[in-house]
N, CA, C and O atoms as CSV, one atom per row, in Angstrom:
chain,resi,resn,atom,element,x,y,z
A,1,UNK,N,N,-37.884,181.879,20.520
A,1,UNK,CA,C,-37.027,181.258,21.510
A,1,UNK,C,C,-37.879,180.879,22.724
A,1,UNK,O,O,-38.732,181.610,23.228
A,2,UNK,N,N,-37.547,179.655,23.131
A,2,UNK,CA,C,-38.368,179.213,24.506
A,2,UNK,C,C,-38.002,179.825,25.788
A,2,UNK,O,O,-36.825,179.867,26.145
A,3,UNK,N,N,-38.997,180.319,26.525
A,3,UNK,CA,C,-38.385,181.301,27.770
A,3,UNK,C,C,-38.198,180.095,28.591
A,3,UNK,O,O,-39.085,179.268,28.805
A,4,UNK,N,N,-36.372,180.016,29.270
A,4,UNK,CA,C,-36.665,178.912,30.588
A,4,UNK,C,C,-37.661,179.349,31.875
A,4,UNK,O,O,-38.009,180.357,32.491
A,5,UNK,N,N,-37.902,177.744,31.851
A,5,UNK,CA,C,-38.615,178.034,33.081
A,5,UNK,C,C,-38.271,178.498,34.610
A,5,UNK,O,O,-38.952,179.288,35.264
A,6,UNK,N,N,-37.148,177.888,35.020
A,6,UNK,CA,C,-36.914,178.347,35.984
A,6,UNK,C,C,-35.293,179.298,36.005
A,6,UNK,O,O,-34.716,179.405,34.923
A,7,UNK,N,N,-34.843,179.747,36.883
A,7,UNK,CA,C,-33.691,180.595,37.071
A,7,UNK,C,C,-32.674,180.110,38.641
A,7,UNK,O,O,-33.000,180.045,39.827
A,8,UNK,N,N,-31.781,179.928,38.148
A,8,UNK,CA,C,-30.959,179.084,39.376
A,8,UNK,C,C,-29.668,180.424,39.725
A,8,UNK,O,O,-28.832,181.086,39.112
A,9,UNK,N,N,-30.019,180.308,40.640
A,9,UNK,CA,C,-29.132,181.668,41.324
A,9,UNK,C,C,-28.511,181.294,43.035
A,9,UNK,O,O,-28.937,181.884,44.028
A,10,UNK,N,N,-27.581,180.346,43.070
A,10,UNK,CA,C,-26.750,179.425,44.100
A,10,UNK,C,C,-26.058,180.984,44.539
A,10,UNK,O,O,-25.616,181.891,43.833
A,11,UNK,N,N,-26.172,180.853,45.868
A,11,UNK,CA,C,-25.837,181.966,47.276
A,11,UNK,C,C,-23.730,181.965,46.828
A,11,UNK,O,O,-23.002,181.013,46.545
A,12,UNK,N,N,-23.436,183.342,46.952
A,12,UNK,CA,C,-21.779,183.072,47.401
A,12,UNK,C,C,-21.581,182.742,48.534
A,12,UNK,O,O,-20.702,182.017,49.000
A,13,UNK,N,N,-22.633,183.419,49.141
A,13,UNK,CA,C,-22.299,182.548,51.131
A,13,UNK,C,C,-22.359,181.763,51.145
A,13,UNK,O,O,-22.087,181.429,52.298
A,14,UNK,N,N,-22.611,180.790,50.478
A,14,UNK,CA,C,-22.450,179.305,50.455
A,14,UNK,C,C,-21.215,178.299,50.111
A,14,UNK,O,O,-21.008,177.109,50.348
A,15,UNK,N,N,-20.311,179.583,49.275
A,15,UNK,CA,C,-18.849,178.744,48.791
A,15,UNK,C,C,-17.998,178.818,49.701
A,15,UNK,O,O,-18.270,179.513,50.680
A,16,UNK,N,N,-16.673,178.089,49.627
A,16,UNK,CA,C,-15.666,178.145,49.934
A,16,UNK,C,C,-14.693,179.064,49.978
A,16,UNK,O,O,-13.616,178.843,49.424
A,17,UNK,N,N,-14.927,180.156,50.608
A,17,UNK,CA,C,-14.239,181.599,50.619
A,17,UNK,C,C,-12.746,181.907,50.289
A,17,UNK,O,O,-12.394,182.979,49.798
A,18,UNK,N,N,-11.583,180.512,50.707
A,18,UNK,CA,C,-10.819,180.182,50.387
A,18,UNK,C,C,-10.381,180.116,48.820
A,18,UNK,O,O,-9.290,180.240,48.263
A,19,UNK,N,N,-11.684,179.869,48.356
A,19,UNK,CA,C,-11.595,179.277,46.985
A,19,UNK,C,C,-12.967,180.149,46.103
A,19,UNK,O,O,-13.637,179.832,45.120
A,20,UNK,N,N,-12.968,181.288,46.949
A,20,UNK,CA,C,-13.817,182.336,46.037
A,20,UNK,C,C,-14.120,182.417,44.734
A,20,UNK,O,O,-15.253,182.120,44.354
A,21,UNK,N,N,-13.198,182.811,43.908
A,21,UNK,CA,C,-13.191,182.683,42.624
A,21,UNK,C,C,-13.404,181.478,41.489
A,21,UNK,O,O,-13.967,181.622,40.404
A,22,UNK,N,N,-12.812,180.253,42.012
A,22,UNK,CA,C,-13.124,179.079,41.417
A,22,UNK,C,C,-14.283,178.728,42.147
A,22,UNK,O,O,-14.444,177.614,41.649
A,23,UNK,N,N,-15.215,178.848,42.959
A,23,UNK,CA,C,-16.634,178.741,42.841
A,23,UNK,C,C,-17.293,179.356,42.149
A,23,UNK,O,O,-18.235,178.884,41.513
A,24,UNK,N,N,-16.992,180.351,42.132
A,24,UNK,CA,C,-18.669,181.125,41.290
A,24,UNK,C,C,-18.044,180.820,40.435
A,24,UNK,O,O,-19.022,180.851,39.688
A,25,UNK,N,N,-16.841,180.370,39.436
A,25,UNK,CA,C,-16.496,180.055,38.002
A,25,UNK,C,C,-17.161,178.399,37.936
A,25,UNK,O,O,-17.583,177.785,36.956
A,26,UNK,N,N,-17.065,177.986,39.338
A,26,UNK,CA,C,-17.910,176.235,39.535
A,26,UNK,C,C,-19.482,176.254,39.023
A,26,UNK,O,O,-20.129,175.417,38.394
A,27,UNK,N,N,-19.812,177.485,39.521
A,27,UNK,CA,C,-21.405,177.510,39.752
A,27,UNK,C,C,-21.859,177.919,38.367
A,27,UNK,O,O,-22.890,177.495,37.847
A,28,UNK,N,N,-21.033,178.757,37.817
A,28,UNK,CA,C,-21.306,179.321,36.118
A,28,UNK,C,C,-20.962,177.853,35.326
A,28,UNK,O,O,-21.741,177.531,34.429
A,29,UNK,N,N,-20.089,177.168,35.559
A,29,UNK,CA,C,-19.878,175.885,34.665
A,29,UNK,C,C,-20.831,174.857,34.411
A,29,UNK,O,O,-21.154,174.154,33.454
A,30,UNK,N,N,-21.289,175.069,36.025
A,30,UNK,CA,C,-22.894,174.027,35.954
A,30,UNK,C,C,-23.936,174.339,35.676
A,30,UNK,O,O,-24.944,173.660,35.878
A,31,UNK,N,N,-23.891,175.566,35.089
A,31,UNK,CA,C,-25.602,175.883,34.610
A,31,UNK,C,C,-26.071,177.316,35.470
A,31,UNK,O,O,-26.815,178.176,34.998
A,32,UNK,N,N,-25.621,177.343,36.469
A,32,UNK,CA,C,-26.168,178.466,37.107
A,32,UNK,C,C,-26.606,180.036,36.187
A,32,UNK,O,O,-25.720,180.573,35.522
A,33,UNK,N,N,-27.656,180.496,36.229
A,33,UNK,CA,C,-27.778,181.817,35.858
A,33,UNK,C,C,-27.596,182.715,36.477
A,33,UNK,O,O,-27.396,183.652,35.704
A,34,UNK,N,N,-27.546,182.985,37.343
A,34,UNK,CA,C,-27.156,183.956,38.461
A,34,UNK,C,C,-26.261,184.029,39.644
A,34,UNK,O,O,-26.424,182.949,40.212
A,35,UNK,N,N,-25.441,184.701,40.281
A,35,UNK,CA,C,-24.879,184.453,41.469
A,35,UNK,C,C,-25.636,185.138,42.672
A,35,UNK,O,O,-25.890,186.279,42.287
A,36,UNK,N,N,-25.936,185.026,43.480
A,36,UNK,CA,C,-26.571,186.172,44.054
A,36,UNK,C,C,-25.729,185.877,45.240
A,36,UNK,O,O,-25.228,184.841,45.679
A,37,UNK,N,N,-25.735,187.877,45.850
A,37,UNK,CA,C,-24.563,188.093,46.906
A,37,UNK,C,C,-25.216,188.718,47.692
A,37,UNK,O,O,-25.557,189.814,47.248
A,38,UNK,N,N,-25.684,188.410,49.093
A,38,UNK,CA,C,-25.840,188.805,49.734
A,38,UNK,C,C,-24.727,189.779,50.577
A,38,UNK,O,O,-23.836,189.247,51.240
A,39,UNK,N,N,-24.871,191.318,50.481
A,39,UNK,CA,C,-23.923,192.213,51.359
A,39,UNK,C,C,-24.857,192.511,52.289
A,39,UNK,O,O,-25.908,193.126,52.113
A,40,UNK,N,N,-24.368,191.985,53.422
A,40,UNK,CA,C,-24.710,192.243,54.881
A,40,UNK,C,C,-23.130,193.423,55.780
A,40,UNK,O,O,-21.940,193.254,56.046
A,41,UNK,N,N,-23.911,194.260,55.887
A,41,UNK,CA,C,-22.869,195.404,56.617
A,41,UNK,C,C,-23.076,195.187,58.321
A,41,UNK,O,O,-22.341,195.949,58.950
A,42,UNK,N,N,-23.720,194.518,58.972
A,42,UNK,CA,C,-23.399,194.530,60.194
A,42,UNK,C,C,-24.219,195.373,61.023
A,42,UNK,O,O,-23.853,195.386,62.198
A,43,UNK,N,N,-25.168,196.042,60.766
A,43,UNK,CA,C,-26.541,197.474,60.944
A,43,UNK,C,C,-27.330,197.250,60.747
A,43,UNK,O,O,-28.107,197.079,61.687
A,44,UNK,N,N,-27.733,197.088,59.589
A,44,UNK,CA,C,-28.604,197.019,58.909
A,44,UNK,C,C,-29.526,195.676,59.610
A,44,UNK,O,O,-30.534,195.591,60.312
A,45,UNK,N,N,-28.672,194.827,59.059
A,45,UNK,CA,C,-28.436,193.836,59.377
A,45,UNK,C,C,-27.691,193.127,60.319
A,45,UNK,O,O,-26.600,193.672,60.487
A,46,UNK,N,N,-27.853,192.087,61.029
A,46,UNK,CA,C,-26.194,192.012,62.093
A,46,UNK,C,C,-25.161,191.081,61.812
A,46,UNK,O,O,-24.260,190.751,62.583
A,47,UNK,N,N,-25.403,190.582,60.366
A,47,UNK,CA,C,-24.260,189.617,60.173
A,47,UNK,C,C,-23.169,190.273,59.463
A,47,UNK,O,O,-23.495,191.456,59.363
A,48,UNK,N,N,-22.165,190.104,58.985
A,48,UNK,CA,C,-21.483,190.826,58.185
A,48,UNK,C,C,-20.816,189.588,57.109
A,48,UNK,O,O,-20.289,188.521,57.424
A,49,UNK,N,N,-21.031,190.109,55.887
A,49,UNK,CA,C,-20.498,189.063,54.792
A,49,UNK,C,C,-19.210,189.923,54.111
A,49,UNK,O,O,-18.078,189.822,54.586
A,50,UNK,N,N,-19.491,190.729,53.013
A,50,UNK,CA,C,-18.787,191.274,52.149
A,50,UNK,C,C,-19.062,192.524,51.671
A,50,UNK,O,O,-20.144,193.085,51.845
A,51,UNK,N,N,-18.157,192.977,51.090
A,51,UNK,CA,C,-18.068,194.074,49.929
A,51,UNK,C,C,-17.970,194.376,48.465
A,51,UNK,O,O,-18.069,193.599,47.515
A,52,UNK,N,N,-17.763,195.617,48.479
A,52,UNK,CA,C,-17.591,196.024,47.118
A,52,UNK,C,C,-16.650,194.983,46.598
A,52,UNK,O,O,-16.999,193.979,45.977
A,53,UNK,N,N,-15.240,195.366,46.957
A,53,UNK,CA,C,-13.953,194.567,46.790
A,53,UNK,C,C,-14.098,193.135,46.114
A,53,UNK,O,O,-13.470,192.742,45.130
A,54,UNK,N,N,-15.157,192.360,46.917
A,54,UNK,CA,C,-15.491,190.839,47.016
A,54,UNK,C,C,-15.701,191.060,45.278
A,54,UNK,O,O,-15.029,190.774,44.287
A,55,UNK,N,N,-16.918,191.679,45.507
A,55,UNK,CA,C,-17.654,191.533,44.056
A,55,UNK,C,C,-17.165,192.033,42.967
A,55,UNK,O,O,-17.534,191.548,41.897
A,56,UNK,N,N,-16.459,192.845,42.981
A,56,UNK,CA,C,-15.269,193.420,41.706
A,56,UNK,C,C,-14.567,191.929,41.149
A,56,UNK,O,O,-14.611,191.461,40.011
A,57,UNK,N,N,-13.903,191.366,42.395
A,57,UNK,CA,C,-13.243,190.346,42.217
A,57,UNK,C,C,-13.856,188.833,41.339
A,57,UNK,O,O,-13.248,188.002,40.666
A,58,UNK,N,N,-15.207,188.948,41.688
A,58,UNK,CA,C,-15.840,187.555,41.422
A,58,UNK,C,C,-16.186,188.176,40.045
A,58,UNK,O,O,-16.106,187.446,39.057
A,59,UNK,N,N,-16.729,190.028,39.842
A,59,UNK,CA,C,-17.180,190.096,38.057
A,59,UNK,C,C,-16.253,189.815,37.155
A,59,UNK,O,O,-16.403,189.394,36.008
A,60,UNK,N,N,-14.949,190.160,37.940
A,60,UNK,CA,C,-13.414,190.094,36.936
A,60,UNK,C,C,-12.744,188.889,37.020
A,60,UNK,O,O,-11.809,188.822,36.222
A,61,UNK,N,N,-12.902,187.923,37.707
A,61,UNK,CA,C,-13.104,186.611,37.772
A,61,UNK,C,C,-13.889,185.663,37.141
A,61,UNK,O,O,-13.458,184.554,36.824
A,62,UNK,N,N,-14.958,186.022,36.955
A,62,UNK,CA,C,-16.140,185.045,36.114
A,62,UNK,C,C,-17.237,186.060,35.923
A,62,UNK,O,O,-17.833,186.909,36.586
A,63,UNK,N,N,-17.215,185.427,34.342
A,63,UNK,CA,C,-18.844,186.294,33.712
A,63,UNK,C,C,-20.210,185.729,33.996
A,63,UNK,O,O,-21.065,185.488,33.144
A,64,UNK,N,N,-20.268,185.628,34.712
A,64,UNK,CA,C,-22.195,185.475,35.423
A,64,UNK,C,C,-22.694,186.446,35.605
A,64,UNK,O,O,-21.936,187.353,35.949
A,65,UNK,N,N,-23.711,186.672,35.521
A,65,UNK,CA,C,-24.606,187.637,35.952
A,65,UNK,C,C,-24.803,187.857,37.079
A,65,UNK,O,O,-25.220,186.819,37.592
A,66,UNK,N,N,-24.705,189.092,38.187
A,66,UNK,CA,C,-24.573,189.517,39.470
A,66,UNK,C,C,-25.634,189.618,40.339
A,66,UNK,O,O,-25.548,190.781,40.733
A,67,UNK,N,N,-26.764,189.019,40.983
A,67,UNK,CA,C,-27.603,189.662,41.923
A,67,UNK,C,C,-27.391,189.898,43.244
A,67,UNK,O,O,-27.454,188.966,44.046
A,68,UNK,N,N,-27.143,191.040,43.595
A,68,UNK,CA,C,-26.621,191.763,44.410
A,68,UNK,C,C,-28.058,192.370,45.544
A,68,UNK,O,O,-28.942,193.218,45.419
A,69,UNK,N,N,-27.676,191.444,46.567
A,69,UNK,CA,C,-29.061,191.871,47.320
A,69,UNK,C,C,-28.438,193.095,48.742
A,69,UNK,O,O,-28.496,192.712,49.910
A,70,UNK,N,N,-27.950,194.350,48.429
A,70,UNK,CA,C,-27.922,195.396,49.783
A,70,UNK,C,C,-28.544,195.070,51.169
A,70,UNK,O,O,-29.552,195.708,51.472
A,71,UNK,N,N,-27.999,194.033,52.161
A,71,UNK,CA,C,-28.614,194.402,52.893
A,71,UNK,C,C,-27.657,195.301,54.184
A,71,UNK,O,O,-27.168,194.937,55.254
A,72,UNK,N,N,-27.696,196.564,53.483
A,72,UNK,CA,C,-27.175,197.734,54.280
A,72,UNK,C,C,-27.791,198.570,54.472
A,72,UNK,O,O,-28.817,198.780,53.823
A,73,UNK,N,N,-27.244,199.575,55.734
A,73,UNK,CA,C,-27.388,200.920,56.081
A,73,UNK,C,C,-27.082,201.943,54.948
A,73,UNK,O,O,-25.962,201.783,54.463
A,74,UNK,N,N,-27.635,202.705,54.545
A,74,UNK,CA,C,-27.249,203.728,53.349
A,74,UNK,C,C,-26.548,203.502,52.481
A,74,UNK,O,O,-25.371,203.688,52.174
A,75,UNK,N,N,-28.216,202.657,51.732
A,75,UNK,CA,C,-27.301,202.374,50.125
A,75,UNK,C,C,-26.755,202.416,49.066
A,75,UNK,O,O,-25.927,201.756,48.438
A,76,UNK,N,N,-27.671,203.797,48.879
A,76,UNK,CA,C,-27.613,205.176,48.114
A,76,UNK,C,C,-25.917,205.503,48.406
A,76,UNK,O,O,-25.139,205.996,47.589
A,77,UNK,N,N,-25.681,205.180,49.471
A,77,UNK,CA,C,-23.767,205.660,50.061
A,77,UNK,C,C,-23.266,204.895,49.354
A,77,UNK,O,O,-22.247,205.462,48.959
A,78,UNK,N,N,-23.339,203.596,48.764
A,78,UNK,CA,C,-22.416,202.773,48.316
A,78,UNK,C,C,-22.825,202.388,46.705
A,78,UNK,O,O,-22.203,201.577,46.018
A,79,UNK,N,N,-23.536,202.849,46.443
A,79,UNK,CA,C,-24.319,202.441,45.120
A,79,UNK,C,C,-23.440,202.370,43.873
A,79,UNK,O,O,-23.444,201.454,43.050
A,80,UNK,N,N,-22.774,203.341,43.857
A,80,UNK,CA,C,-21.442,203.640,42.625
A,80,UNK,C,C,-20.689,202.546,43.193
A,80,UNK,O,O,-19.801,202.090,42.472
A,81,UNK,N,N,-20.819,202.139,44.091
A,81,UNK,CA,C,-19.149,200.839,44.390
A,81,UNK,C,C,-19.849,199.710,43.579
A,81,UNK,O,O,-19.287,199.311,42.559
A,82,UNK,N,N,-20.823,199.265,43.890
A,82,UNK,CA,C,-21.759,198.066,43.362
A,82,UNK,C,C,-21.989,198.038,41.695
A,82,UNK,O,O,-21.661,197.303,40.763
A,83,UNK,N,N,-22.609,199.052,41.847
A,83,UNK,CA,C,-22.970,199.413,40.253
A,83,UNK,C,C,-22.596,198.767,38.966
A,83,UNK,O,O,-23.319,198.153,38.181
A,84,UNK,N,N,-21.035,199.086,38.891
A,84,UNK,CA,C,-20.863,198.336,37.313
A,84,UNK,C,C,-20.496,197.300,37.105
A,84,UNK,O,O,-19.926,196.905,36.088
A,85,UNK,N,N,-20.843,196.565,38.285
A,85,UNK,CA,C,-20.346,195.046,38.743
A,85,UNK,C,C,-22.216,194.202,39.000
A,85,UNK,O,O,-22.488,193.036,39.286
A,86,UNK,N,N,-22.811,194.962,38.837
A,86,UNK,CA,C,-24.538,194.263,39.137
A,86,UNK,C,C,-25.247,193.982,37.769
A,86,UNK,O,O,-25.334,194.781,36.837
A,87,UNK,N,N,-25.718,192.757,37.814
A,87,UNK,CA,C,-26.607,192.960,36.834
A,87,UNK,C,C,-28.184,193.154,37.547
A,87,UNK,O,O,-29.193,193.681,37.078
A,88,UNK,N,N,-28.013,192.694,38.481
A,88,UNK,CA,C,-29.562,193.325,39.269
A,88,UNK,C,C,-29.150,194.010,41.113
A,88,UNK,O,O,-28.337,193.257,41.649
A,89,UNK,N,N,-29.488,194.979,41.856
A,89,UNK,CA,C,-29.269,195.120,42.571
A,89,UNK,C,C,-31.027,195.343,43.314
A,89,UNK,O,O,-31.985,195.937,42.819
A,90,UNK,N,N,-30.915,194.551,44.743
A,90,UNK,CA,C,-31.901,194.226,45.667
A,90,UNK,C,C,-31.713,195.045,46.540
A,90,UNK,O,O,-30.630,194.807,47.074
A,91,UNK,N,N,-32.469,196.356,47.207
A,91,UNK,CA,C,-32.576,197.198,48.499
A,91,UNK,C,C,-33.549,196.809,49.132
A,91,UNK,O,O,-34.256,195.906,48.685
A,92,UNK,N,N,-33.803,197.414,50.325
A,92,UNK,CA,C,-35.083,197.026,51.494
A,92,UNK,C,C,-35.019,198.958,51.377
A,92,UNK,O,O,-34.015,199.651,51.536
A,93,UNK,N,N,-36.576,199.480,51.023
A,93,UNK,CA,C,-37.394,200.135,51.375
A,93,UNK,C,C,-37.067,201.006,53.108
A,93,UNK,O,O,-36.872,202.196,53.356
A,94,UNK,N,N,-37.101,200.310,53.634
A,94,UNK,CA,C,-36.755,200.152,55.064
A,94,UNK,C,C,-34.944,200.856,55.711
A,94,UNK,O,O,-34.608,201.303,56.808
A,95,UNK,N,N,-34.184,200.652,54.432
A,95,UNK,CA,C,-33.133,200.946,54.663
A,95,UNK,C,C,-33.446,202.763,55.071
A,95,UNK,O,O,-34.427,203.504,55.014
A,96,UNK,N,N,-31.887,202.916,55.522
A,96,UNK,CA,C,-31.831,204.508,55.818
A,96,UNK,C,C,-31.272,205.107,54.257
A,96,UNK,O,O,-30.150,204.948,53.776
A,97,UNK,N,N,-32.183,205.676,53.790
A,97,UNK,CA,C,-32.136,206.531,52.395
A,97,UNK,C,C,-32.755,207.011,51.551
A,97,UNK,O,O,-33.953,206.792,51.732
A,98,UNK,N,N,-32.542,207.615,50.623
A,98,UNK,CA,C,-33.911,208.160,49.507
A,98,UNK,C,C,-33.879,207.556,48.777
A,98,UNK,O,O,-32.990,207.544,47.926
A,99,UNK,N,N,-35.171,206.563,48.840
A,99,UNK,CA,C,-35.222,205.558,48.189
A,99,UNK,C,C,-35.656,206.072,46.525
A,99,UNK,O,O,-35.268,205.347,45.609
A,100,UNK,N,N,-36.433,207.285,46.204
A,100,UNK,CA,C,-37.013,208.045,44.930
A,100,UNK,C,C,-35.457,208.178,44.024
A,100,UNK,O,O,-35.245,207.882,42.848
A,101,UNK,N,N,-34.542,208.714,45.022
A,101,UNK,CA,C,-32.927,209.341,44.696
A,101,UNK,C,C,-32.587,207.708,44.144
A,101,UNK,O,O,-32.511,207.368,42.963
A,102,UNK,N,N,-32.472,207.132,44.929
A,102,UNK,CA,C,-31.798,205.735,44.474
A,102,UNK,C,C,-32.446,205.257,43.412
A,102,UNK,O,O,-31.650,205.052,42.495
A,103,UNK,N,N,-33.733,204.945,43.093
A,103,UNK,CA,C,-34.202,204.336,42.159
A,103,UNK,C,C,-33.467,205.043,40.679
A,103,UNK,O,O,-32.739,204.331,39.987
A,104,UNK,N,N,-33.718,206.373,40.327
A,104,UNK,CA,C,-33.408,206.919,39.480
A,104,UNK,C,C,-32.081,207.180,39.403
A,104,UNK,O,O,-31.738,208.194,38.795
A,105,UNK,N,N,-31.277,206.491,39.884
A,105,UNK,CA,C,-29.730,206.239,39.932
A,105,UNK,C,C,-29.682,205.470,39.325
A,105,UNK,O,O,-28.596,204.945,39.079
């Protein structure tokens, strides 16, 4: 099988929030391989986007594959919310947590 070359992974911060669900089902129709979600908690980081909630909604909504980039305060705290809804999850090193504990989670 030919490995593709590239991997297209279009932002949810970028859709129509209104219309949540029929985007990322937009973005899976056109080819996209990935969704990637930036969670910004507001600490960590200072913007604030979304949650767990969001992303439950968009896995049980449309089958794409999840990249889930944490950018929170104690991620290790929220890790089971994310979890069976990720197909890849992104931390910063930097965050407040055990990062050894988390990996092997």
């Amino acid at each position: 099988m030919r490995k593709k070359a590239n991997l297209v992974a279009p932002s949810l911060l970028a859709c129509d929030f209104a219309q949540l669900g029929n985007e990322a089902r937009k973005a899976h129709k056109a080819g996209a391989d990935w969704l990637h979600c930036d969670i910004m908690d507001g600490h960590f980081v200072h913007n604030i986007s979304f949650g767990s909630p969001v992303v439950e909604a968009v896995a049980r909504y449309c089958p794409i594959f999840l990249d889930l980039h944490l950018m929170i305060d104690k991620p290790d705290h929220y890790l089971d919310r994310f979890l069976p809804y990720a197909g890849c999850i992104t931390v910063h090193l930097e965050a407040n947590h055990n990062c050894r504990q988390y990996l092997q989670k």
